[in-house]
N, C-alpha and C positions, 0 to 999 in steps of 0.2 A: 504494500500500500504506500500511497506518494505521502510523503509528511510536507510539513511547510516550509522546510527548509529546503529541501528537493526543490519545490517551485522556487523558492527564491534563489538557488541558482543556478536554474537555467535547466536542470535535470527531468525536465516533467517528458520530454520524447521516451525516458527509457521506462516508463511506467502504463502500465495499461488496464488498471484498474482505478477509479477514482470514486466508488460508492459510498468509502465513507470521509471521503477526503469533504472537512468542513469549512468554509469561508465564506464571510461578509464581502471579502474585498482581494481581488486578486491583482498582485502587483507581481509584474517581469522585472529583473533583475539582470544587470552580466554576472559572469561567472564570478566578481570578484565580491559579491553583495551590492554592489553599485547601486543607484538608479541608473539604466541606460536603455538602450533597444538591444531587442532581443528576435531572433527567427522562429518562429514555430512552424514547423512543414504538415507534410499534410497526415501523417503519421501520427500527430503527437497525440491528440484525443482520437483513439480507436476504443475507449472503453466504454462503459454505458453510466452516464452523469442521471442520479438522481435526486438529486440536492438542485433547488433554483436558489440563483443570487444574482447581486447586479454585478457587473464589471464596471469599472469608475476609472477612467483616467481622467488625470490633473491637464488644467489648461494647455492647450497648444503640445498635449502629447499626440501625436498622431500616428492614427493604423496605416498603413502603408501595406497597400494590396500590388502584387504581383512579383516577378523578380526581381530580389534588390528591391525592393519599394517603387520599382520605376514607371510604374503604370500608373498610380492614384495613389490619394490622401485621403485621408478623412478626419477630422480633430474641431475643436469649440476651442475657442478664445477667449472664453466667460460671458461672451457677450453672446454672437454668433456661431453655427454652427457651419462649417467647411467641407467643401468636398471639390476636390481639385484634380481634374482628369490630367495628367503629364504625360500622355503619351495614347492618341485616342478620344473617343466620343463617352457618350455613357448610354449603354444602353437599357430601357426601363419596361421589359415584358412581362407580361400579362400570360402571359400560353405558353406552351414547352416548343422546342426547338426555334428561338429567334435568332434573325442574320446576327453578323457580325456589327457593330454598329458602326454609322459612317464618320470616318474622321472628323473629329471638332464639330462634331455634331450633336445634341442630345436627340434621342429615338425614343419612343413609348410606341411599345410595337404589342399587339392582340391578334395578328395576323398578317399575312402575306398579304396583300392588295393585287401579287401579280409579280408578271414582272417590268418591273418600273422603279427608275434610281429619282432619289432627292436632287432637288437642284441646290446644289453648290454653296448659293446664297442663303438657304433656311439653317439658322439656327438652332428650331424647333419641328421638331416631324412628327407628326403623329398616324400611326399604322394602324390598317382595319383590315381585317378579308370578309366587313362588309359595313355598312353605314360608318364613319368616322366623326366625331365630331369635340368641339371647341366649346364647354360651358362655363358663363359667368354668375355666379351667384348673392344678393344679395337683400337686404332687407325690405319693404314692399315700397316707401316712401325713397328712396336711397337711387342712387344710381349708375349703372357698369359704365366703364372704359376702356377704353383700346387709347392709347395717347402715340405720337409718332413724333422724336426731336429730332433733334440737332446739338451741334457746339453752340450754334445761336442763340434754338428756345428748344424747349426741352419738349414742348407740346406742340409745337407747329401747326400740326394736323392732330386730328382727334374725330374720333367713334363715340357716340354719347348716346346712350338708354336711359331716358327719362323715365322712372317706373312711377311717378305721382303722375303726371299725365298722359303715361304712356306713349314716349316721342320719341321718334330718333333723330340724332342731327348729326352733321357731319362740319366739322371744322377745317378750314386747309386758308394757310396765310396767316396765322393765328387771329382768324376770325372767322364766326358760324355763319355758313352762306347754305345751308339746303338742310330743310326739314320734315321728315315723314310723320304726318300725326295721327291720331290715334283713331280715326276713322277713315285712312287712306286720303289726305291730302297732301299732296306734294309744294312745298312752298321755299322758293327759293329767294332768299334776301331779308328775310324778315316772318316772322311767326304769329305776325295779329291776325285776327277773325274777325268775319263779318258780326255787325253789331244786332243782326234780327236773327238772322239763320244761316250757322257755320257753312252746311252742305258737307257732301260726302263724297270721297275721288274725284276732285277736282285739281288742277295745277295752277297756283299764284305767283304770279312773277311782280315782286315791288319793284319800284323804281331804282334805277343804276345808272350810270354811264352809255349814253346812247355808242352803238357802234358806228365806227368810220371803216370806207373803203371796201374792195373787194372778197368775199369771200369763197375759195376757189371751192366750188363743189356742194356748196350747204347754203341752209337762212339762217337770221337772226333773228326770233323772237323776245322783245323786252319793252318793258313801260317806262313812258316818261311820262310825267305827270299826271300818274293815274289812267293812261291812256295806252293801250297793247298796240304794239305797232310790230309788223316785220320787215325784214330787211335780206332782201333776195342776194343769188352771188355777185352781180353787177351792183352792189348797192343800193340801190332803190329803196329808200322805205316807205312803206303804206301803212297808213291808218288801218288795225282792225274793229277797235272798238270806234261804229262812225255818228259820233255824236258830237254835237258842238257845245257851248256851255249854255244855251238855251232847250238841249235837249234832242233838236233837230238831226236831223240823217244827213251826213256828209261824204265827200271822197277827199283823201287828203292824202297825197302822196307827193314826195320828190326825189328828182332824178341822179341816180349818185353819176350818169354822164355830163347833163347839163347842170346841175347845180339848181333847176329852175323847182319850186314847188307849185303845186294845182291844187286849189282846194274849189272843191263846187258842192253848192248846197245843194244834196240833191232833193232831200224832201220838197223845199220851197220847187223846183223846177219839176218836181214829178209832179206838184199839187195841180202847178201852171198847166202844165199840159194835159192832167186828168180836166183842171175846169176847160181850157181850147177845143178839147175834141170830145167834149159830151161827156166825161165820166164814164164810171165805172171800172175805172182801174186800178184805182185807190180805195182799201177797204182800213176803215178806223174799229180797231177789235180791242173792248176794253179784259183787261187780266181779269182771272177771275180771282 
């Protein structure tokens, strides 16, 4: 049977019964009584332990997994707790036989997905051989993050779950420009509601910076002064919403070739020409 002097120095490989071997606290030794490091291979506990205890190392002592230590750490600083890959990823499975894991990579692998390699850039990988997923959890009024820095700002961009009103927003520029809310509105530039009745999957675009110049292949849709206007790839912008501030139906466009704008009242000239040629072409239908 191993006694405690055996373990403290260094002799516990040659023993292979530990049943009645008793301790609160197990401390490795060199051979000389020292405190030092010490190897234990893979031989050394082949007996059957049935005694539970803690093992306690003191500050900033650390296990050192692999040969020579040279693969990984692991140790607490009194503050913090460490683990430091030296040579390699870490990999974190859920199910028996997983890969090798990918250099400087961490992996939480539950299955093969296939065959298909990490890209290079991911940090974090997360493996399935079937649904995968990424959950944030927190309290009802409270709200999850995804934040995205720099040396600059540390938040630059940001992912935001609103759980009191149930919203999501997106931040980029360290300012919040687009927001999904809780009955499918999509609202870019600002977050106010209508003041009689919000409405449901509609798209709000507040007022911004009108666009200048060409754009090869696509429009611009955006308001200026409370007013939707788009803007073709030649530039062109047209009024969508065509009302004037009396209320009236209008066309208002100008030309991003000539510079020139057109604005024509058309109500007032639709009315002209319904009274000219006898009516009936204009019908006044009150909301109900």
């Amino acid at each position: 049977m191993a006694s405690s002097s055996d373990v403290a120095n260094g002799d516990l490989a040659t023993h292979t019964q530990y049943n009645a071997l008793r301790a609160d606290v197990l401390s490795v030794h060199d051979h000389d009584g020292s405190d030092g490091s010490a190897t234990i291979s893979a031989t050394a506990f082949n007996g059957t332990a049935t005694r539970s205890a803690n093992i306690t190392l003191n500050d900033n002592v650390k296990i050192l997994l692999g040969t020579s230590g040279a693969e990984a750490e692991l140790y607490s600083d009194g503050t913090d707790t460490h683990y430091r890959s030296i040579n390699g990823g870490l990999m974190i499975a859920q199910s028996a036989t997983p890969p090798d894991p990918d250099l400087d990579q961490v992996h939480i692998w539950r299955g093969t997905a296939g065959s298909v390699t990490a890209s290079a850039a991911a940090d974090l990988i997360i493996e399935d051989n079937s649904h995968a997923g990424l959950q944030f959890l927190c309290p009802a009024g409270d709200n999850n993050y995804i934040f995205f820095g720099d040396a600059d700002d540390n938040d630059i961009g940001q992912i935001t779950y609103d759980h009191g009103n149930n919203r999501l927003s997106f931040k980029t520029n360290a300012g919040t420009h687009l927001y999904l809310s809780s009955v499918g509105n999509l609202q870019i530039g600002d977050n106010s509601v209508r003041g009689t009745t919000v409405g449901t999957k509609t798209i709000e675009i507040f007022d911004g910076t009108a666009p200048v110049g060409a754009l090869s292949g696509g429009c611009s849709f955006y308001s200026t002064s409370g007013e939707m206007r788009v803007m073709d790839a030649a530039g062109n912008a047209t009024l969508l919403s065509p009302h004037d501030e009396n209320g009236y139906w209008i066309f208002d466009s100008t030309s991003g070739t000539t510079g020139k704008r057109m604005k024509v009242k058309m109500e007032l000239l639709m009315r002209r020409l319904n009274e000219e040629f006898g009516g009936g072409y204009i019908e006044d239908v009150e909301e109900e």
